[in-house]
ChimeraX commands (.cxc) that place a marker at each C-alpha (Angstrom):
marker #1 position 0.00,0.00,0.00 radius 0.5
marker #1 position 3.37,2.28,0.34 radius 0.5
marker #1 position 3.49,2.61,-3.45 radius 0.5
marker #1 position -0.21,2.98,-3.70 radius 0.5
marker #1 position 0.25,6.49,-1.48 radius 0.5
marker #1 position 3.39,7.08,-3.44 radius 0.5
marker #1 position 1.80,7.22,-7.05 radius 0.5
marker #1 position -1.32,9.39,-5.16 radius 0.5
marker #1 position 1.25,11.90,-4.04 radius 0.5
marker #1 position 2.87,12.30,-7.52 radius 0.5
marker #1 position -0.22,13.23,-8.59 radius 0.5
marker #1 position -1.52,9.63,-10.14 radius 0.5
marker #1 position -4.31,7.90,-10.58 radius 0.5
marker #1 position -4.43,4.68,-9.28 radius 0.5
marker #1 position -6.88,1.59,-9.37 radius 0.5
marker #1 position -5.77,-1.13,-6.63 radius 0.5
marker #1 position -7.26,-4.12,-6.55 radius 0.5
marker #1 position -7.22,-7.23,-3.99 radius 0.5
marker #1 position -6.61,-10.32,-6.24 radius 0.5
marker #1 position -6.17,-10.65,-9.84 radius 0.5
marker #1 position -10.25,-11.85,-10.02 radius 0.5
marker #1 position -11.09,-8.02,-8.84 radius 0.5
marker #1 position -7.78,-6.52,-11.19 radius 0.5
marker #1 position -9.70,-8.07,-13.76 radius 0.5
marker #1 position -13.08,-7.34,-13.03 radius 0.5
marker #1 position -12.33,-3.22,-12.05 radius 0.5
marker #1 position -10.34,-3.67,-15.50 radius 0.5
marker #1 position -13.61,-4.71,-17.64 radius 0.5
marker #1 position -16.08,-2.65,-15.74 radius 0.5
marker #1 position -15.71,-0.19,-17.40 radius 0.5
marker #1 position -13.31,-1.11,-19.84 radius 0.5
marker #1 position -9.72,1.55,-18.67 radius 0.5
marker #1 position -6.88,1.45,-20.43 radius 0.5
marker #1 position -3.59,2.11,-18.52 radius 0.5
marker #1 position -0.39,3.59,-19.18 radius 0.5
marker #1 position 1.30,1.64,-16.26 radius 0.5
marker #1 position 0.28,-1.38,-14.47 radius 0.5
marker #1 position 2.52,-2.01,-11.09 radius 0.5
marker #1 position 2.32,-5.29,-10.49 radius 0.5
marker #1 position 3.67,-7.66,-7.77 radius 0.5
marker #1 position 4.47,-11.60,-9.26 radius 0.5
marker #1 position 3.23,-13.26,-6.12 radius 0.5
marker #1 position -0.82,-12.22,-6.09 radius 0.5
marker #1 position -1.74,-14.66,-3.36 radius 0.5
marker #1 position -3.55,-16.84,-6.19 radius 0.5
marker #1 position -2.73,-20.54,-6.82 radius 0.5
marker #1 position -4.41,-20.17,-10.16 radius 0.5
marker #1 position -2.45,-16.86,-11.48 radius 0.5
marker #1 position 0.55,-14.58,-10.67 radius 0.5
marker #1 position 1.06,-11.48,-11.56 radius 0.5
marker #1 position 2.83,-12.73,-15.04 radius 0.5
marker #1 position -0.26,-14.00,-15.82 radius 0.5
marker #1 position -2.05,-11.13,-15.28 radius 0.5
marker #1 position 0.49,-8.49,-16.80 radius 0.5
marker #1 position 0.29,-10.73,-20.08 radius 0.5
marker #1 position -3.05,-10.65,-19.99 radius 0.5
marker #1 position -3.22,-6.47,-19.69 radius 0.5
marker #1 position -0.75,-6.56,-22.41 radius 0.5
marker #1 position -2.21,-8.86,-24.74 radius 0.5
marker #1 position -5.72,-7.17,-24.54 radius 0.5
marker #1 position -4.64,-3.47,-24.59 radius 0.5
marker #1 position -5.92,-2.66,-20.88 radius 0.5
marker #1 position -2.28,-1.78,-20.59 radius 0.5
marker #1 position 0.25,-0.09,-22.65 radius 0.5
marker #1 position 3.26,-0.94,-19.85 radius 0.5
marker #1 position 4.09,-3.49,-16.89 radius 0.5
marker #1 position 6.28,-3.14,-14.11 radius 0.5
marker #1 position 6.64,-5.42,-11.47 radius 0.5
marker #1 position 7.60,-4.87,-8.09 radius 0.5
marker #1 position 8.34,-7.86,-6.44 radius 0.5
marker #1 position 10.56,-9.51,-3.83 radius 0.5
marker #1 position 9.58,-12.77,-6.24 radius 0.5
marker #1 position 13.52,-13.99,-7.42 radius 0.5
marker #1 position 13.15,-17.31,-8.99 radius 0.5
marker #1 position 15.00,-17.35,-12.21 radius 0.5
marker #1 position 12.04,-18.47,-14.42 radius 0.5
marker #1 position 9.51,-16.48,-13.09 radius 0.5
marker #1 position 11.73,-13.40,-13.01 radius 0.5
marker #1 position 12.71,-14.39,-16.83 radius 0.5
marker #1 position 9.50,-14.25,-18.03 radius 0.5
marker #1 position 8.45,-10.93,-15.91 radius 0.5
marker #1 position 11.22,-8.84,-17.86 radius 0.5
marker #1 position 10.12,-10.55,-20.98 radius 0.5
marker #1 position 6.88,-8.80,-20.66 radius 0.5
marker #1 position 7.91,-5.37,-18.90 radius 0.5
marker #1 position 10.19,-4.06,-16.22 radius 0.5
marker #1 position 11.50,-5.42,-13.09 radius 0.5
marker #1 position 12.69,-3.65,-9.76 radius 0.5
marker #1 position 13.38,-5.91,-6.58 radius 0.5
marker #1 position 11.46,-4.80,-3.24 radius 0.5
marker #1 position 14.31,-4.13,-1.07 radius 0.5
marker #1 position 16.52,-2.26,-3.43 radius 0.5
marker #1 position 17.70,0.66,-1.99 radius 0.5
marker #1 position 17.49,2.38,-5.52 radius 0.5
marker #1 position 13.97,0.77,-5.62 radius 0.5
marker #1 position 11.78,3.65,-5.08 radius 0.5
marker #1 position 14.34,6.23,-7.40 radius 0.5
marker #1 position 13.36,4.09,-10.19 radius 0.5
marker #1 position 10.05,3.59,-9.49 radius 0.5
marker #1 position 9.32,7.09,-9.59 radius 0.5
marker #1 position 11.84,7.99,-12.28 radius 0.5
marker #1 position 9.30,5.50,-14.38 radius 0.5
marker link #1:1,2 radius 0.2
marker link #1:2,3 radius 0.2
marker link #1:3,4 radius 0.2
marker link #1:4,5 radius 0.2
marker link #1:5,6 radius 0.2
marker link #1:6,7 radius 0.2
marker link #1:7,8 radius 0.2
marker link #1:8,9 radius 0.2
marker link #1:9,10 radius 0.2
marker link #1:10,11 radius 0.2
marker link #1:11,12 radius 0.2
marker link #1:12,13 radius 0.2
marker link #1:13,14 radius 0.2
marker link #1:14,15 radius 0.2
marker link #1:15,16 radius 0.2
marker link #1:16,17 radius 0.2
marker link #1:17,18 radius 0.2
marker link #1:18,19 radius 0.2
marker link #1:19,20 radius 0.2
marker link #1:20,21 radius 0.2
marker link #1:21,22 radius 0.2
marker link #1:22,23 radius 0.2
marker link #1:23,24 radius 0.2
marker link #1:24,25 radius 0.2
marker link #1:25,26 radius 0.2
marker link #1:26,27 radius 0.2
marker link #1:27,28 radius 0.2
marker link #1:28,29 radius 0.2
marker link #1:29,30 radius 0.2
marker link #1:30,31 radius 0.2
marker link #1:31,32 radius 0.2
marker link #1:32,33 radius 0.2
marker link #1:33,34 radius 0.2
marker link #1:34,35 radius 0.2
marker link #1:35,36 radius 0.2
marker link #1:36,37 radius 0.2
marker link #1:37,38 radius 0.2
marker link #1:38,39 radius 0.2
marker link #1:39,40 radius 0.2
marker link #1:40,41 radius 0.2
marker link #1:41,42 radius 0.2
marker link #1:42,43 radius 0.2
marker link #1:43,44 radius 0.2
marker link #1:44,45 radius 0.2
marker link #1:45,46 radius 0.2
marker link #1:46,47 radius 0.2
marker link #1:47,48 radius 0.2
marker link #1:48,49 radius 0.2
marker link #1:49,50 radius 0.2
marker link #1:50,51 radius 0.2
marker link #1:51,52 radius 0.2
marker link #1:52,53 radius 0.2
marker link #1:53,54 radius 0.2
marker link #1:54,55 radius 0.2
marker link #1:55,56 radius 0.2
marker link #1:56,57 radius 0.2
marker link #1:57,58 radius 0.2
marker link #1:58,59 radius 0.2
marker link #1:59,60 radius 0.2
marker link #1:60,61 radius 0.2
marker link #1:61,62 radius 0.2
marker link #1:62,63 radius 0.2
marker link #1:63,64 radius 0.2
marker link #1:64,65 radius 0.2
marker link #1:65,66 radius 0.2
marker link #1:66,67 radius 0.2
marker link #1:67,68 radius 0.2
marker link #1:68,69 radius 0.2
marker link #1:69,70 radius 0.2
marker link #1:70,71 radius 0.2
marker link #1:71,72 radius 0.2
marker link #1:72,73 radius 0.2
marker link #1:73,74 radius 0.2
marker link #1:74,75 radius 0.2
marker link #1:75,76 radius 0.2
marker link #1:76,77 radius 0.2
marker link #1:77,78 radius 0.2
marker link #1:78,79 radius 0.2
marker link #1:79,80 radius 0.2
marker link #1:80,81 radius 0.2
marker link #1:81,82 radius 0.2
marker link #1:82,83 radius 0.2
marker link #1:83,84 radius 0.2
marker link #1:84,85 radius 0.2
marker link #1:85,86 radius 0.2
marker link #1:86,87 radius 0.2
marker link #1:87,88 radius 0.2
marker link #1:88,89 radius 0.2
marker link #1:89,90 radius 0.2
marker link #1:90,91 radius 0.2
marker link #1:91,92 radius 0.2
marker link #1:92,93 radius 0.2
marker link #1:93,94 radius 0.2
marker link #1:94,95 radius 0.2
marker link #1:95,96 radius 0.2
marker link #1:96,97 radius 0.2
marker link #1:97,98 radius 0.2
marker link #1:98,99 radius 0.2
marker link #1:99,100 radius 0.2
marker link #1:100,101 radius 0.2
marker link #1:101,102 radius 0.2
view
């Protein structure tokens, strides 16, 4: 929720949702497009990660960039979150610099 206040106090808008079933839902209803989806890779869903989700905002045009925030380090999963967008590690100390420099 620390990035969530972050973006506000730049000036952003921001949706936020609980699990990718209400990211998707808030998505579709009505239909938004986003510049920048700020993701984390684990979502607390068996079924999808936040991977899944960014391809599926990509792949349908709900949004024109990913980003994912994550503490998430496994090789494949990381592999395939850069493949899609950008990456920055919680716990960087440069972290938040980037984050905003984005």
């Amino acid at each position: 929720r620390s990035l969530e206040r972050l973006a506000r106090l730049c000036g952003l808008r921001v949706l936020s949702a609980v699990n990718p079933a209400d990211a998707l839902h808030r998505v579709r209803h009505p239909k938004r497009v986003f510049e920048l989806a700020i993701l984390d890779i684990e979502l607390g869903d068996p079924d999808r990660n936040g991977v899944d989700l960014g391809a599926w905002l990509r792949s349908r045009g709900y949004a024109r960039r990913v980003l994912f925030y994550s503490a998430q380090q496994a090789t494949n999963v990381y592999l395939q979150a850069v493949q899609l967008g950008e990456y920055v590690p919680k716990g960087d100390p440069d972290g938040v610099p980037r984050l905003i420099a984005i």
